[in-house]
KOLLUMZA-565087 format. One record per residue (C-alpha): residue number from 1; residue in three letters; x, y, z. Coordinates in nm, 4 decimals, m for minus. Layout:
BEGIN
{k NUM&r ALA&X X&Y Y&Z Z}
...
***
This chain:
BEGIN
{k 1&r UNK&X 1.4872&Y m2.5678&Z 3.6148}
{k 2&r UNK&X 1.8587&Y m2.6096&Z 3.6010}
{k 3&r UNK&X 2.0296&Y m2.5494&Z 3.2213}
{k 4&r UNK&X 2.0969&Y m2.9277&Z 3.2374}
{k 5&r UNK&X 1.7585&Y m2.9726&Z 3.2766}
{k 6&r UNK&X 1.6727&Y m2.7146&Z 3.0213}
{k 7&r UNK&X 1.8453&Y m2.9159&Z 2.7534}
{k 8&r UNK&X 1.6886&Y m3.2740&Z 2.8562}
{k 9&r UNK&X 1.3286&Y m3.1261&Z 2.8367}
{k 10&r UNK&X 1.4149&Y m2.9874&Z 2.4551}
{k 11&r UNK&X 1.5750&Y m3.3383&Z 2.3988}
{k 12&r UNK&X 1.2801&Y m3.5427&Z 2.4886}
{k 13&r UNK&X 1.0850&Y m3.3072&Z 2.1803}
{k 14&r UNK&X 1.2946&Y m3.4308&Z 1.9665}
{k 15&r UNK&X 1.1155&Y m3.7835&Z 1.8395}
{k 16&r UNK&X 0.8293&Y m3.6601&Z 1.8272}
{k 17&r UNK&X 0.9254&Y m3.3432&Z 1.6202}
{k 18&r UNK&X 1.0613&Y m3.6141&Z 1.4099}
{k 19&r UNK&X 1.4487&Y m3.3932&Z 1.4371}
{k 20&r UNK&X 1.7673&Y m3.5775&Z 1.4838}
{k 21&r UNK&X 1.8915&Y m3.2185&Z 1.6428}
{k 22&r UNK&X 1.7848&Y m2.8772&Z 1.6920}
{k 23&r UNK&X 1.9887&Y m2.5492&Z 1.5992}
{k 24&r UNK&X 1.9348&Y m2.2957&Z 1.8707}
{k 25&r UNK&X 2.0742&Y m1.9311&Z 1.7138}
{k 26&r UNK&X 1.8958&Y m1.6512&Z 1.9008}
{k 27&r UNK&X 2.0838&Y m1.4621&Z 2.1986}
{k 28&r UNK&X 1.7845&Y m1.5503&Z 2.4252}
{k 29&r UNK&X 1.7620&Y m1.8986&Z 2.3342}
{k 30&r UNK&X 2.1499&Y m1.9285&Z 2.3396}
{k 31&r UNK&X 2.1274&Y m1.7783&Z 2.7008}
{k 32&r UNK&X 1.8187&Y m1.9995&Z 2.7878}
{k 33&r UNK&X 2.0307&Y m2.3149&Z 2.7166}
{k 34&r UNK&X 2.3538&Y m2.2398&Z 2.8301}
{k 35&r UNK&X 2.3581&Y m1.8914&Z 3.0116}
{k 36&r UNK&X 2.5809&Y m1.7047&Z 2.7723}
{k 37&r UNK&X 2.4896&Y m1.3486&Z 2.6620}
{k 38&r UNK&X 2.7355&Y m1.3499&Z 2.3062}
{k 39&r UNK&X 2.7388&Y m1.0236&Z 2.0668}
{k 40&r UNK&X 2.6652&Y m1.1980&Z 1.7440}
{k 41&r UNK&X 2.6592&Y m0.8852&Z 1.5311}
{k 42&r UNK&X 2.8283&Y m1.0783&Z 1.2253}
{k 43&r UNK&X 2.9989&Y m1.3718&Z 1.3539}
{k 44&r UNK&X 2.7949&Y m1.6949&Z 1.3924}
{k 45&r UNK&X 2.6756&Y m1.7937&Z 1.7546}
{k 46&r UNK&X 2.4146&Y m2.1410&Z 1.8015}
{k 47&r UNK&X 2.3620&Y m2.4479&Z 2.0121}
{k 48&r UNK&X 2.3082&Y m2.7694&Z 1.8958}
{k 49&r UNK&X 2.1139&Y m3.0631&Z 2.0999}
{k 50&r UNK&X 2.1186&Y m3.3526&Z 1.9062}
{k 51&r UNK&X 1.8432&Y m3.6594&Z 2.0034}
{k 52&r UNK&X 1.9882&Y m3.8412&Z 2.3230}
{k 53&r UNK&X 2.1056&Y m3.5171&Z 2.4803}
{k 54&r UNK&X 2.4362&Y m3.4517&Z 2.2955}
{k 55&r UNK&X 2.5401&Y m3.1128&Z 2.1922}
{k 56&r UNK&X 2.7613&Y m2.8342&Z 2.1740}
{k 57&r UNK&X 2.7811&Y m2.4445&Z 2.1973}
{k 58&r UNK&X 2.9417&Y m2.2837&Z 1.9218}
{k 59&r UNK&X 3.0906&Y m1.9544&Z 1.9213}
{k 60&r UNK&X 3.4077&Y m1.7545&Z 1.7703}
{k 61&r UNK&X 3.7113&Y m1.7926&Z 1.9454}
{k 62&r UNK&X 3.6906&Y m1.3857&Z 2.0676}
{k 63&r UNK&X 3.4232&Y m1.4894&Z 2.3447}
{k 64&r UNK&X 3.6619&Y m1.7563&Z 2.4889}
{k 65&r UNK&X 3.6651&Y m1.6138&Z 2.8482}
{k 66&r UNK&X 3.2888&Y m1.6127&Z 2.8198}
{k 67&r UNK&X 3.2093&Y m1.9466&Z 2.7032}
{k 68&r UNK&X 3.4326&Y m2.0434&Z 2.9712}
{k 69&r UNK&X 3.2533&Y m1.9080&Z 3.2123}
{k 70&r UNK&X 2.9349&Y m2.0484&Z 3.0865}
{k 71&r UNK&X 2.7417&Y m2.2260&Z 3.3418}
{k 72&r UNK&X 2.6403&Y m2.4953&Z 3.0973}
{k 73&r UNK&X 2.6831&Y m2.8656&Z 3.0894}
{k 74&r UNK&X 2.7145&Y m2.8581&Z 2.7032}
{k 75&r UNK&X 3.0832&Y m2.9050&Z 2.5169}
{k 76&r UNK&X 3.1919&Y m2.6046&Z 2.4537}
{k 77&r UNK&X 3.2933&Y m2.5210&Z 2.0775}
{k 78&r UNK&X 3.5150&Y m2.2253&Z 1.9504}
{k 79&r UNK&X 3.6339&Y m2.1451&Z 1.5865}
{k 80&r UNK&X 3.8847&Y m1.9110&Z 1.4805}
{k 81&r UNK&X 3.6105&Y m1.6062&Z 1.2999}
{k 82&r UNK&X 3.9181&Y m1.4288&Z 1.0898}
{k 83&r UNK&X 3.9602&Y m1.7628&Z 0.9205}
{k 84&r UNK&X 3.6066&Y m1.9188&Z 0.9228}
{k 85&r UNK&X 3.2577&Y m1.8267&Z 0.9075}
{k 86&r UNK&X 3.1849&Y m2.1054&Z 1.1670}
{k 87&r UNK&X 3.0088&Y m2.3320&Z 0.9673}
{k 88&r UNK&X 3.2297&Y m2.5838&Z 0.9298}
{k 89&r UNK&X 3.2649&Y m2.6069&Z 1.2977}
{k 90&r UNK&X 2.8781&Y m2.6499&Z 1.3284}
{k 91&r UNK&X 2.8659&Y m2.9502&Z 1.0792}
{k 92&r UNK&X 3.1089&Y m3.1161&Z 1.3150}
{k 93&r UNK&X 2.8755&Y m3.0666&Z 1.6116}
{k 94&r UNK&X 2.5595&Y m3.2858&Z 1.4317}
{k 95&r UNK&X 2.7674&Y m3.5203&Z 1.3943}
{k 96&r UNK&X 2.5155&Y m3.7980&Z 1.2223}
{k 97&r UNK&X 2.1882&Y m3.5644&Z 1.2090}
{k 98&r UNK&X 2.0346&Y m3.4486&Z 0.9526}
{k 99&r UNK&X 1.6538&Y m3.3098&Z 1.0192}
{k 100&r UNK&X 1.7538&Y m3.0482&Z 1.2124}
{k 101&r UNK&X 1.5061&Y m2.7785&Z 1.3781}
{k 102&r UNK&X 1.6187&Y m2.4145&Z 1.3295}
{k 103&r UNK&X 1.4503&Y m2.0910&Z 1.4499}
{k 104&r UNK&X 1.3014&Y m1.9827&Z 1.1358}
{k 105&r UNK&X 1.2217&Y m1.6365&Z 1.2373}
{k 106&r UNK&X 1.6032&Y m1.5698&Z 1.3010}
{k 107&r UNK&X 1.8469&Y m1.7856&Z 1.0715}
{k 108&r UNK&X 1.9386&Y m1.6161&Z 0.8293}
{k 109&r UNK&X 1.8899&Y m1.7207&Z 0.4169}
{k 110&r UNK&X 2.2089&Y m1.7529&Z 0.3904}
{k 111&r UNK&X 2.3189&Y m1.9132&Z 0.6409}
{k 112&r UNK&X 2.0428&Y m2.1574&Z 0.5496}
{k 113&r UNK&X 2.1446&Y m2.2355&Z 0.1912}
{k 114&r UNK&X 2.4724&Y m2.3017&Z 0.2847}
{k 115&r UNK&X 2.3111&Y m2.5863&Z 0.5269}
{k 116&r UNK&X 2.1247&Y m2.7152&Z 0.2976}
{k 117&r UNK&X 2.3737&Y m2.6762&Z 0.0548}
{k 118&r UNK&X 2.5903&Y m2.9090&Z 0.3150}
{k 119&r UNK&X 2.3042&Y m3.2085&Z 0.2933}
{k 120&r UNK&X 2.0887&Y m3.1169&Z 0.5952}
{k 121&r UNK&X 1.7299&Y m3.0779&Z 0.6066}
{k 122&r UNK&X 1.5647&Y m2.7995&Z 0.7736}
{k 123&r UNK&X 1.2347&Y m2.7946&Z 0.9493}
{k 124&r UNK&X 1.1025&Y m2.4715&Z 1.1679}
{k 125&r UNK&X 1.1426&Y m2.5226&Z 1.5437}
{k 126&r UNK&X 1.0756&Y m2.1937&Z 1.6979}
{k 127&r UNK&X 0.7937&Y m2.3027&Z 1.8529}
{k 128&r UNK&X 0.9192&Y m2.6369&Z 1.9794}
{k 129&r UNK&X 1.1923&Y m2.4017&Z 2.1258}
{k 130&r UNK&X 0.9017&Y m2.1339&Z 2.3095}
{k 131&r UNK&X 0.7247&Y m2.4173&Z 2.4574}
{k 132&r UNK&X 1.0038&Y m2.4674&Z 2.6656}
{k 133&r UNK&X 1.0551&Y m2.0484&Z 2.7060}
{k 134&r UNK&X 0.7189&Y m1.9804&Z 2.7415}
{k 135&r UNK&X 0.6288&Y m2.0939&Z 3.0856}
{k 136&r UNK&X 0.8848&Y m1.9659&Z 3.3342}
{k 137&r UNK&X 1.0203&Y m2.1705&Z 3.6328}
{k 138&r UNK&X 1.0649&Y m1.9675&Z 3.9771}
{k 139&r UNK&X 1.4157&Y m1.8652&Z 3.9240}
{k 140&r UNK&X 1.3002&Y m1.6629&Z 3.5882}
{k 141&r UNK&X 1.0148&Y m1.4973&Z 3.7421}
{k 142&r UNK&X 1.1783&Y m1.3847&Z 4.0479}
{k 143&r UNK&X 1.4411&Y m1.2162&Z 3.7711}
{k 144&r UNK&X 1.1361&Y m1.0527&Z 3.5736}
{k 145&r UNK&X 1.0043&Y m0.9566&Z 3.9180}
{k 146&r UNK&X 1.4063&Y m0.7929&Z 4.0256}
{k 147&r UNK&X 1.3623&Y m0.6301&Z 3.6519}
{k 148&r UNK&X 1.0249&Y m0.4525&Z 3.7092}
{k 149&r UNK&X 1.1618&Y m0.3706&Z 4.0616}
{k 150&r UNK&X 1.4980&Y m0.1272&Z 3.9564}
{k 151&r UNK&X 1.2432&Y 0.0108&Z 3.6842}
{k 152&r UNK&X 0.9823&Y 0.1465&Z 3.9695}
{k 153&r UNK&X 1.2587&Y 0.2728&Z 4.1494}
{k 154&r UNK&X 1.3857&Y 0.4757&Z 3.8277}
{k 155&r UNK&X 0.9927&Y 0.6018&Z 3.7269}
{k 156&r UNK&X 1.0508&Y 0.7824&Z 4.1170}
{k 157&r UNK&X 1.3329&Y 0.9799&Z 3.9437}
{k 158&r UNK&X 1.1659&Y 1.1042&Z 3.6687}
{k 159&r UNK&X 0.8617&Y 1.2106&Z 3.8244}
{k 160&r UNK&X 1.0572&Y 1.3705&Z 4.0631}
{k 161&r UNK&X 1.3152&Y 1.5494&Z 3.8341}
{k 162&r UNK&X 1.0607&Y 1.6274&Z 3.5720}
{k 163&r UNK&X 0.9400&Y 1.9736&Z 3.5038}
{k 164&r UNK&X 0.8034&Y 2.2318&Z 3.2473}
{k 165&r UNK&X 1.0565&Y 2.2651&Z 2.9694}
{k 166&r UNK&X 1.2018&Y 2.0020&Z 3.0256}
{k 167&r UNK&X 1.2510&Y 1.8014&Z 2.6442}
{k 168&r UNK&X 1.1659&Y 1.4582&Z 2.5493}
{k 169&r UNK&X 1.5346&Y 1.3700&Z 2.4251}
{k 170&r UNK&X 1.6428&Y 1.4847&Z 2.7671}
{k 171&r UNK&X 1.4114&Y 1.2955&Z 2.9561}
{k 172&r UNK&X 1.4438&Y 0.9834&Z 2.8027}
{k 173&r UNK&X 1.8486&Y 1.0401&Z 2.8390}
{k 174&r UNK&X 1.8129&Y 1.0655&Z 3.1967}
{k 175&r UNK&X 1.6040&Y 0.7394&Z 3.2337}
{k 176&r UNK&X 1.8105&Y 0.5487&Z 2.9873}
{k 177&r UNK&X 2.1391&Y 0.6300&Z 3.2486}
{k 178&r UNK&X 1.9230&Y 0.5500&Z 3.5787}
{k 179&r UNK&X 1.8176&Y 0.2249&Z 3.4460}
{k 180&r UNK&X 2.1996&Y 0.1223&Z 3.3411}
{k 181&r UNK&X 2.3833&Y 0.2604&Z 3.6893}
{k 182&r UNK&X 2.1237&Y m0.0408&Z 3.8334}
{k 183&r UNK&X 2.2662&Y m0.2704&Z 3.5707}
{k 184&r UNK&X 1.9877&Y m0.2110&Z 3.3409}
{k 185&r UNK&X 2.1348&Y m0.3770&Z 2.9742}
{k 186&r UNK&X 1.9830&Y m0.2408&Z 2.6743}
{k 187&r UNK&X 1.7867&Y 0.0401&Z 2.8521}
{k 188&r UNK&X 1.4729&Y 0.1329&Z 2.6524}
{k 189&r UNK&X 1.2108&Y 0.4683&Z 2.8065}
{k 190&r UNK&X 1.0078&Y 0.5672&Z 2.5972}
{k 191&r UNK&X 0.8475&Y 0.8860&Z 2.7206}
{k 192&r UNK&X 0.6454&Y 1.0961&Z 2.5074}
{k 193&r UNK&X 0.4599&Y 1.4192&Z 2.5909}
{k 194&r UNK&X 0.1151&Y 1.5854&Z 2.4675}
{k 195&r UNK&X m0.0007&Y 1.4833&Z 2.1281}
{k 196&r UNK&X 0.3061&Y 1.2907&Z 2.0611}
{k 197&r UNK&X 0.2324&Y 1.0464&Z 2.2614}
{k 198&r UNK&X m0.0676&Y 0.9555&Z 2.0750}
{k 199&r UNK&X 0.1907&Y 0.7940&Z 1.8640}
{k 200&r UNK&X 0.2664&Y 0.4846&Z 2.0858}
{k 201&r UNK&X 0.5779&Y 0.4148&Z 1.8679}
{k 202&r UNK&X 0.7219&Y 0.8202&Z 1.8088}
{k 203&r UNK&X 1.0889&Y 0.8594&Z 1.8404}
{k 204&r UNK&X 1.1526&Y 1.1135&Z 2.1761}
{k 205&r UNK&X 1.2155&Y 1.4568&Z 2.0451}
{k 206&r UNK&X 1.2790&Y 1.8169&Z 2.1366}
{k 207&r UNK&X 0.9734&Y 1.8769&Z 2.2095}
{k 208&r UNK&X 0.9035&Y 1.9922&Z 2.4863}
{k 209&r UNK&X 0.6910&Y 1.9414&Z 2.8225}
{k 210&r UNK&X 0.4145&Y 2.1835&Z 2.8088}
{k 211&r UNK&X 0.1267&Y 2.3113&Z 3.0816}
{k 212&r UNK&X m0.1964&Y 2.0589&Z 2.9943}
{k 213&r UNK&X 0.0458&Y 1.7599&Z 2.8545}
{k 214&r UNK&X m0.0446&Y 1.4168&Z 2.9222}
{k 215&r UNK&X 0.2273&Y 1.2198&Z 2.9723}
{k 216&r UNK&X 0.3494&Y 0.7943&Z 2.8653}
{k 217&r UNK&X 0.6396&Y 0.7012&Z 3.0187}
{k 218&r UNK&X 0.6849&Y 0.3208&Z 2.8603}
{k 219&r UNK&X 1.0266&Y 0.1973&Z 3.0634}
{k 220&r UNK&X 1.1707&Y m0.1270&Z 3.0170}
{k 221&r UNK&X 1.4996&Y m0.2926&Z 3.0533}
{k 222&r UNK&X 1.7029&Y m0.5981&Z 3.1091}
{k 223&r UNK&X 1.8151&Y m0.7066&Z 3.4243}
{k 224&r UNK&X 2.0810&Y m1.0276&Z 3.4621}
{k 225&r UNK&X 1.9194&Y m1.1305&Z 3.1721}
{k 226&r UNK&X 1.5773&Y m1.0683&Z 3.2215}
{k 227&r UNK&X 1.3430&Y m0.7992&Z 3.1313}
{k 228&r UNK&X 1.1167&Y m0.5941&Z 3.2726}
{k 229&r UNK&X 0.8188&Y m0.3614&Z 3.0846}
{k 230&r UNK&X 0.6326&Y m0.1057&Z 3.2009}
{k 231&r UNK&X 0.4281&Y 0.1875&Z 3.1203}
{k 232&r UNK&X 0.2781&Y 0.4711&Z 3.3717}
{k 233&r UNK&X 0.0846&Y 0.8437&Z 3.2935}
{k 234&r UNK&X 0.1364&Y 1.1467&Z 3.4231}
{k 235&r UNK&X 0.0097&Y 1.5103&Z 3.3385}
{k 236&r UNK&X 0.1472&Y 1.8464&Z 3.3585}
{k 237&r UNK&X m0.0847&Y 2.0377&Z 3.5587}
{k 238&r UNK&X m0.4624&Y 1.9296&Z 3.6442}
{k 239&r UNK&X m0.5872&Y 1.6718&Z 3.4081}
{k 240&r UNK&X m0.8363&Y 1.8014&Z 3.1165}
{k 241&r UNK&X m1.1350&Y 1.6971&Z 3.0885}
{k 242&r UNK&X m1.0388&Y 1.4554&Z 2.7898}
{k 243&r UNK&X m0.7402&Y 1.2659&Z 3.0057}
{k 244&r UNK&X m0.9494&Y 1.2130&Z 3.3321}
{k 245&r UNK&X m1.2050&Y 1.0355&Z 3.0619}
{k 246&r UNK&X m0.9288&Y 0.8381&Z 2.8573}
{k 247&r UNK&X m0.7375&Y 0.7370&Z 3.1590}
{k 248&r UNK&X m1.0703&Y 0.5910&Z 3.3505}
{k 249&r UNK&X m1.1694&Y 0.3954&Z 2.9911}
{k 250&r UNK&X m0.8042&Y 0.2071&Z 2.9921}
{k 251&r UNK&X m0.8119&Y 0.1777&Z 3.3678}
{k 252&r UNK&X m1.1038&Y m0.0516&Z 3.3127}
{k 253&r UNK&X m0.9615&Y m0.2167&Z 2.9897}
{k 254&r UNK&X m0.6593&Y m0.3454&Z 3.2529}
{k 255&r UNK&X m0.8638&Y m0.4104&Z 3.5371}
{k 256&r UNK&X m1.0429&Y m0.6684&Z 3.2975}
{k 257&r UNK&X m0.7383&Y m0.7505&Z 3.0495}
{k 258&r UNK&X m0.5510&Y m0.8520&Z 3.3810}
{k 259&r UNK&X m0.8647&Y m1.0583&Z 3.4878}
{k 260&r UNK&X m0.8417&Y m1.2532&Z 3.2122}
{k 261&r UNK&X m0.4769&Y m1.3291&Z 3.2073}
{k 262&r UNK&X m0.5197&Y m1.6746&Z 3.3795}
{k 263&r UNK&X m0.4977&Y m2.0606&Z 3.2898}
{k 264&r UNK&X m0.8171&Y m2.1254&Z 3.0737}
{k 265&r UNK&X m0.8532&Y m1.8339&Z 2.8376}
{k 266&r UNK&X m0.6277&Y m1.7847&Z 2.5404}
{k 267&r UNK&X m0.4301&Y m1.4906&Z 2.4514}
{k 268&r UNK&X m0.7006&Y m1.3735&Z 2.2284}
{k 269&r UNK&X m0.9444&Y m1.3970&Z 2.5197}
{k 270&r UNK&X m0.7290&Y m1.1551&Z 2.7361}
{k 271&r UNK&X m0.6854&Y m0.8786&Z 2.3941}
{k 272&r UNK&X m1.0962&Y m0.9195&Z 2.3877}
{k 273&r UNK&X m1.1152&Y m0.8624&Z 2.7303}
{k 274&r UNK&X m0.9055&Y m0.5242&Z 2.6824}
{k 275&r UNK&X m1.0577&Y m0.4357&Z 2.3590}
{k 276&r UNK&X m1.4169&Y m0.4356&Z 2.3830}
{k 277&r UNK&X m1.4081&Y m0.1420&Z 2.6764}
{k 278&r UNK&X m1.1495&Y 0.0672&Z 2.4637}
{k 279&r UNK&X m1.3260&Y m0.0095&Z 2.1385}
{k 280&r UNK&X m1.6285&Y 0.1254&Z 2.3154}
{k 281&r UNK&X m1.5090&Y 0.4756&Z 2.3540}
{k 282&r UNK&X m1.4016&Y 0.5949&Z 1.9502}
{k 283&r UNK&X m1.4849&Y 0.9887&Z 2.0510}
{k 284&r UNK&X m1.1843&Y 0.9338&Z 2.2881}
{k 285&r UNK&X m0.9254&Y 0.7608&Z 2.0955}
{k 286&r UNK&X m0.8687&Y 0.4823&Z 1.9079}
{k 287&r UNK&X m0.7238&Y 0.1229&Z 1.9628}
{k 288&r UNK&X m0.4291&Y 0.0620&Z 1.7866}
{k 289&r UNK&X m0.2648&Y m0.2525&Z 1.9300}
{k 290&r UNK&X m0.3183&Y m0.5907&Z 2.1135}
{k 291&r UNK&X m0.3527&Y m0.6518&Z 2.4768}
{k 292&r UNK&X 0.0374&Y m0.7144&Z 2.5031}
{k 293&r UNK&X 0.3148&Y m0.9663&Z 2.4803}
{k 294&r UNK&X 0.5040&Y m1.2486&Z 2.6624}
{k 295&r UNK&X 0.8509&Y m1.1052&Z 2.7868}
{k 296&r UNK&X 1.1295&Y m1.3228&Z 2.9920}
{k 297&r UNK&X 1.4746&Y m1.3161&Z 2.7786}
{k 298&r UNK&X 1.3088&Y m1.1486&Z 2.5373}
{k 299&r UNK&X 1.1368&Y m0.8402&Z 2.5517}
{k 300&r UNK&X 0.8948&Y m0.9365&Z 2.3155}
{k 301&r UNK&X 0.8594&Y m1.2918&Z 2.3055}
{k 302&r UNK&X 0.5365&Y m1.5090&Z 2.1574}
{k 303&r UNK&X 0.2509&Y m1.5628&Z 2.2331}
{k 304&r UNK&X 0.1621&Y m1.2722&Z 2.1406}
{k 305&r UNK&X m0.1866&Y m1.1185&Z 2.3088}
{k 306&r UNK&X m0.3774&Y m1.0622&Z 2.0104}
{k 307&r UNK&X m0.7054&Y m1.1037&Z 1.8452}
{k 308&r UNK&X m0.5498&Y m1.3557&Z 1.5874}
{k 309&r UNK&X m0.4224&Y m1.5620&Z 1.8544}
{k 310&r UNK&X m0.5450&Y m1.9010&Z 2.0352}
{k 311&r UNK&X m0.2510&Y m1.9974&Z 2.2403}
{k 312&r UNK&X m0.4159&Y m2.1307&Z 2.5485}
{k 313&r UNK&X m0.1713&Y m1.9709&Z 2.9419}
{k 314&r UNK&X m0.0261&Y m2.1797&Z 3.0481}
{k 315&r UNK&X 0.0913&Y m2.1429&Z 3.4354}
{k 316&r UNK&X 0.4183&Y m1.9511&Z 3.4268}
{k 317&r UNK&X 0.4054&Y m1.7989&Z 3.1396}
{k 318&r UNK&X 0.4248&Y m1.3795&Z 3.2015}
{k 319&r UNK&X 0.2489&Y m1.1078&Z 2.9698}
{k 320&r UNK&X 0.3089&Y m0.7514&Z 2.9701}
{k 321&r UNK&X m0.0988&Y m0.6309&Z 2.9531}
{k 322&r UNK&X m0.0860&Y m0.2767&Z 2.8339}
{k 323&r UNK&X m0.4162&Y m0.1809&Z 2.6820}
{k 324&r UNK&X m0.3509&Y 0.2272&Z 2.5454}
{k 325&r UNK&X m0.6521&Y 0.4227&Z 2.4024}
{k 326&r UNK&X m0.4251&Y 0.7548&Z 2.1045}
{k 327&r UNK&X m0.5585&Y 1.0773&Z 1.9381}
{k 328&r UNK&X m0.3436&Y 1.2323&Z 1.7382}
{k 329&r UNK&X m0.4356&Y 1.5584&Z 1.8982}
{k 330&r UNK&X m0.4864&Y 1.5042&Z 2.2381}
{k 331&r UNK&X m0.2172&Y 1.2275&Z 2.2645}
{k 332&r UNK&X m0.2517&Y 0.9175&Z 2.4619}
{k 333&r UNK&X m0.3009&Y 0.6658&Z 2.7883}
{k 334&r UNK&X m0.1481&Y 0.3714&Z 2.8683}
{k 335&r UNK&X m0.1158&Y 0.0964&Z 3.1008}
{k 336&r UNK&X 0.1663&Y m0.1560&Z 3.1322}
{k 337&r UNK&X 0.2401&Y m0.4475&Z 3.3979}
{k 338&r UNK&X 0.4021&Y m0.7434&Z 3.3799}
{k 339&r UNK&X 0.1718&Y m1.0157&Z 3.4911}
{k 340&r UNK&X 0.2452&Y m1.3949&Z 3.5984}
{k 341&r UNK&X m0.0531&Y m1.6742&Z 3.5012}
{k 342&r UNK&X m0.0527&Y m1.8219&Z 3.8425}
{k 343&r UNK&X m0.1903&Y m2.1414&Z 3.9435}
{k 344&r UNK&X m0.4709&Y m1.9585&Z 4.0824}
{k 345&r UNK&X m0.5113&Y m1.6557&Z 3.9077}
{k 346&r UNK&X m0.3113&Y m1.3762&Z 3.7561}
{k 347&r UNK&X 0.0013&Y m1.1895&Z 3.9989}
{k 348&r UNK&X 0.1273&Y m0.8444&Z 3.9167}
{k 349&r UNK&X 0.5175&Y m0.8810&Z 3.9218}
{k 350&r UNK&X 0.5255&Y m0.4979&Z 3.8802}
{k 351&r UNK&X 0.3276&Y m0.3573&Z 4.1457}
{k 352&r UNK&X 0.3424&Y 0.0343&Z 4.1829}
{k 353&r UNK&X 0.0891&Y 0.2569&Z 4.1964}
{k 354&r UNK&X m0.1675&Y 0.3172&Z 3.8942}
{k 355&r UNK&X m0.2381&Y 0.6659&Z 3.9042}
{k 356&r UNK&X m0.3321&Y 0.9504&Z 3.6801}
{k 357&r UNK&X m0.0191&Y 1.1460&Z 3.8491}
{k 358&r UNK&X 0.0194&Y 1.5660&Z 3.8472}
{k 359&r UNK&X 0.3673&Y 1.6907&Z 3.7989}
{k 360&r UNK&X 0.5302&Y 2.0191&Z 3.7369}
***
């Protein structure tokens, strides 16, 4: 789907949403619509698509040579940020409107008071906005599938390189820098070793890789926009007893959670699927999150795979499936792919081997 086309499938929303215009102001919707990757840090960045297919990109004056390279069909709309907060400019771009859809879960308050301060009217639209985002069109998939690929090729470096002593900090360094020489934006291991990793969230330390460790290495990064997510195990030395056991339980949570990731179930469907073989097993560890979560511009994007959830797949859409199984003592397992609902079942995009691997 062309960006044209991206905006003409949001338009045709509109009258039904009952919105004279949406307000697009996340990076990844931004880029969705219009392919441009802005810094917003403090300076005001949206798109506007007002009913009928009008609308605009707005963005400070700094990123001129990057709107202007902007592959979209949009007007392009700068403002001068040392002299306005961009507001103004904004107004201008509604011209008429006045129901306009924002992304709730990113505009800020006040940035929203001072629109409705101005006279519009502001109804939530994020999910008007992820219907579009959520299923993926051929070109987006192959970019998730180019993602996953650089990060298998940088999970060969750091089993290879890794070795006794060697710290967390140090470890995580050395991915971050493999994954960015490929291009990799916003680089993001996350490898843990021994009991830390029964944390799934711990911040990489100094600690440091022991004889009998299990280790997570959760890798992800963003490729030409798109990202890719994955976790793999390893252990220092021959497995214990305890991470031969975990490792077959959340083997068989993915095998199933994977299964289920197809057209027909909904996203709580595939977190049951996951959960009711880890839940099984509390003398091994316990189950601490959902099955996963869409990714595409986002790394974590909605729907979310959770037990709270009934979001029926849809075809295209692509879920990271990583079912995990922590102690606190003994640390942790888990699995992460990045799998495409197909018209005909699920398809790994990030196919490498699953294996309990032995290193140093």
């Amino acid at each position: 789907m062309s960006l044209d086309s991206r905006v003409a499938a949001l338009d045709s929303l509109l009258e039904d949403a009952g919105l004279d215009a949406v307000l697009a102001t996340k990076d990844a919707s931004i880029a969705y619509l219009t392919g441009f990757w802005g810094l917003q840090m403090e300076r005001f960045f949206g798109v506007t698509v007002r009913r009928g297919g009008a609308g605009a990109l707005i963005a400070p004056s700094l990123d001129r040579d990057s709107v202007g390279h902007a592959p979209t069909g949009l007007d392009t709309t700068l403002y001068v940020a040392a002299k306005s907060n961009g507001l103004p400019t904004l107004y201008e771009t509604f011209g008429q409107a006045k129901r306009i859809g924002v992304e709730e879960d990113h505009l800020n308050f006040a940035r929203a008071k001072a629109l409705q301060e101005a006279g519009y009217e502001l109804v939530p639209a994020s999910d008007l906005i992820m219907h579009l985002r959520a299923a993926k069109d051929a070109q987006e998939i192959a970019a998730v599938k180019h993602a996953c690929a650089m990060i298998i090729e940088v999970y060969e470096e750091v089993w290879a390189d890794l070795k006794l002593g060697d710290t967390e900090a140090d470890v995580n360094a050395k991915a971050a820098y493999s994954l960015a020489r490929r291009g990799g934006s916003q680089p993001g291991p996350h490898i843990l070793f021994g009991a830390h990793a029964g944390d799934p969230h711990g911040s990489p330390s100094d600690r440091t890789l022991q004889d009998g460790d299990v280790i997570v290495a959760d890798i992800s990064a963003q490729f030409d926009g798109y990202w890719g997510d994955m976790t793999r195990v390893a252990h220092a030395g021959t497995p214990t007893d305890w991470a031969v056991a975990a490792w077959n339980v959340v083997k068989e949570a993915y095998d199933d959670a994977v299964a289920a990731t197809k057209v027909g179930n909904t996203a709580r469907d595939v977190d049951a699927a996951q959960r009711r073989v880890v839940e099984a097993y509390p003398e091994i560890g316990a189950c601490l999150h959902g099955a996963g979560h869409a990714i595409g511009t986002e790394i974590h994007e909605p729907p979310f795979l959770v037990a709270t959830s009934d979001t029926p797949l849809r075809e295209g859409m692509i879920f990271t499936v990583e079912p995990g199984i922590y102690d606190s003592e003994r640390g942790g397992i888990r699995l992460e792919d990045d799998i495409l609902v197909g018209p005909d079942g699920p398809v790994n995009l990030s196919p490498s081997a699953l294996e309990l691997r032995v290193v140093g």
